[in-house]
C-alpha positions as CSV (number, residue, x, y, z in Angstrom):
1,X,-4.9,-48.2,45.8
2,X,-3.3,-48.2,49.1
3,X,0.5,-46.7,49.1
4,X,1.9,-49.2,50.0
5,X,0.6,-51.5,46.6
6,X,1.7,-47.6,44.9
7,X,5.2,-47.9,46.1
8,X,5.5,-51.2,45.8
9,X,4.5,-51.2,41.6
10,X,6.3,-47.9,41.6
11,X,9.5,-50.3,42.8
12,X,8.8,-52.7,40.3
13,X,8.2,-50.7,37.5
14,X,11.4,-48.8,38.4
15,X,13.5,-51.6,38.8
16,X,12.3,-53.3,35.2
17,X,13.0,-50.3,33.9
18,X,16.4,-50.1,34.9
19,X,16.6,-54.0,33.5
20,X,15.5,-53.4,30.2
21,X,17.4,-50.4,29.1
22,X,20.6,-51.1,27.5
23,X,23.5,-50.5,29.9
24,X,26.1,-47.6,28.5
25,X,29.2,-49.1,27.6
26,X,32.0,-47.4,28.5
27,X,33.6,-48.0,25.1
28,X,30.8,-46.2,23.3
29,X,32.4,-43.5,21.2
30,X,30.7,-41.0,18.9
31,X,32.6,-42.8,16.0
32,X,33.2,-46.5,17.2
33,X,31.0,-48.6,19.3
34,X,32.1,-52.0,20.7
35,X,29.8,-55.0,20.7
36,X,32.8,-57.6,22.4
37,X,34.2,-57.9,24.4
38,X,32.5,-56.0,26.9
39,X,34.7,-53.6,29.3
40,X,36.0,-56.1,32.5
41,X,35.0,-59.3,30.2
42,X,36.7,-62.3,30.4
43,X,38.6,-63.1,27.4
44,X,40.5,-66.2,26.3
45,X,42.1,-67.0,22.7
46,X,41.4,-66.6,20.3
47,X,39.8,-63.4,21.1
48,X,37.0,-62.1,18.7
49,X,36.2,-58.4,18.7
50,X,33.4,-57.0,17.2
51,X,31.5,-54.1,16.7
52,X,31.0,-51.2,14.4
53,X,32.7,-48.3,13.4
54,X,32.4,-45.2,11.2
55,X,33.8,-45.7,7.8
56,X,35.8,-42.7,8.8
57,X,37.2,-44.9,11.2
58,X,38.9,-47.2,9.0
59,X,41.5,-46.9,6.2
60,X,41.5,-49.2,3.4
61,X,38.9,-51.0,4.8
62,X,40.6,-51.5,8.2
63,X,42.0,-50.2,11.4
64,X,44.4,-52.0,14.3
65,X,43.3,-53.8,17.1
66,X,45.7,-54.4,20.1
67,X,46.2,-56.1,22.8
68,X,47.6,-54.4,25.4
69,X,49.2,-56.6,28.8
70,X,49.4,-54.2,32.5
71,X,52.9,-52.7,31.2
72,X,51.4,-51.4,28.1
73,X,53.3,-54.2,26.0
74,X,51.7,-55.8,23.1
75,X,50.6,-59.5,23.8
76,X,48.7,-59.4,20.2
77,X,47.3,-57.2,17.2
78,X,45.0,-57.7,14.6
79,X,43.5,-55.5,11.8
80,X,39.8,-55.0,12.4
81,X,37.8,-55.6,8.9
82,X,35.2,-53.8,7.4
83,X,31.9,-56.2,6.9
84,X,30.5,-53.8,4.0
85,X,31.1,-50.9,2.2
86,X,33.6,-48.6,4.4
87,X,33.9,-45.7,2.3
88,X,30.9,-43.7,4.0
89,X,29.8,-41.6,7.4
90,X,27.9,-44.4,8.0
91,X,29.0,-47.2,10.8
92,X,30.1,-50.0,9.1
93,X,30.0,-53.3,10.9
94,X,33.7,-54.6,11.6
95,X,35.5,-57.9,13.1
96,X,39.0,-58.5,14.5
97,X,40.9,-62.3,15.6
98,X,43.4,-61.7,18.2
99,X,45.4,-65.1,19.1
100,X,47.9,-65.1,22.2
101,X,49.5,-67.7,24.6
102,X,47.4,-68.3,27.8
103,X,47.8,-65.6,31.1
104,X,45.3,-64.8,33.6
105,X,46.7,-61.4,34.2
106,X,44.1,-58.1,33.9
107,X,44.9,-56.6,30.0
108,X,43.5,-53.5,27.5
109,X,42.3,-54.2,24.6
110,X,42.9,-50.7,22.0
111,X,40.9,-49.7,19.2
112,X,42.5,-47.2,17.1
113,X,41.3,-44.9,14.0
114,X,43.5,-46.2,11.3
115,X,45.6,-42.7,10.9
116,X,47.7,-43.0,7.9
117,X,49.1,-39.1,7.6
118,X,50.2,-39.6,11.4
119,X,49.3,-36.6,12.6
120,X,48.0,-36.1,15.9
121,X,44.6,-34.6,15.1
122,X,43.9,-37.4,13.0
123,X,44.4,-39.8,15.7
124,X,41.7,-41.5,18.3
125,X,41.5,-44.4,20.0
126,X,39.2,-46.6,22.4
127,X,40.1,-48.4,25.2
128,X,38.8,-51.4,26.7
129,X,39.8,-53.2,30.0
130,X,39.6,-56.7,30.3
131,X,40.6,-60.0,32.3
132,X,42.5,-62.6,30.4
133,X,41.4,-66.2,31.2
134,X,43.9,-69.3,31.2
């Protein structure tokens, strides 16, 4: 094999690769991973987010979802829902419904850990950026 037809499959092989391994979101979290919206998405309403979480995660068999607009004001929230049996370590499949008025404006979707005692240890949170279509 000449290296030129080396490189070249090298290149190829390289470059599928790349292609078929799943791209790192940036909103994976040891406890919560997000399926949508992906990070820089464009949303519109109603706005379905999905994913799953640890059941440690979730408190009575949900956790809020925010929407969040540049300012940090909220434009909409929605519990997320367990899909299954929440009580566990396990991740535990989950879906949120976020309605709002039209804006095409940049926004941040936030995925907190339900923390009912309040206290700051307890707390955690995932962030998302996206881009809110009209």
């Amino acid at each position: 094999m000449s290296l030129r037809t080396a490189l070249l499959l090298s290149s190829t092989l390289i470059i599928t690769a790349c292609a078929a391994a799943p791209a790192r979101q940036p909103t994976d979290h040891p406890n919560i991973r997000v399926h949508a919206p992906t990070a820089n998405a464009p949303v519109s309403s109603p706005l379905t987010v999905t994913g799953e979480a640890r059941g440690t995660w979730y408190f009575e068999a949900s956790f809020p979802v925010k929407l969040l607009d540049a300012e940090g004001q909220i434009i909409a929230s929605a519990p997320a829902q367990a899909q299954g049996e929440w009580m566990t370590e396990e991740f535990v499949p989950f879906s949120a419904t976020l309605t709002f008025g039209a804006r095409d404006q940049d926004a941040t979707l936030v995925l907190e850990k339900d923390n009912p005692s309040g206290l700051p240890e307890h707390a955690a949170q995932v962030t998302i950026p996206v881009s809110l279509a009209p």
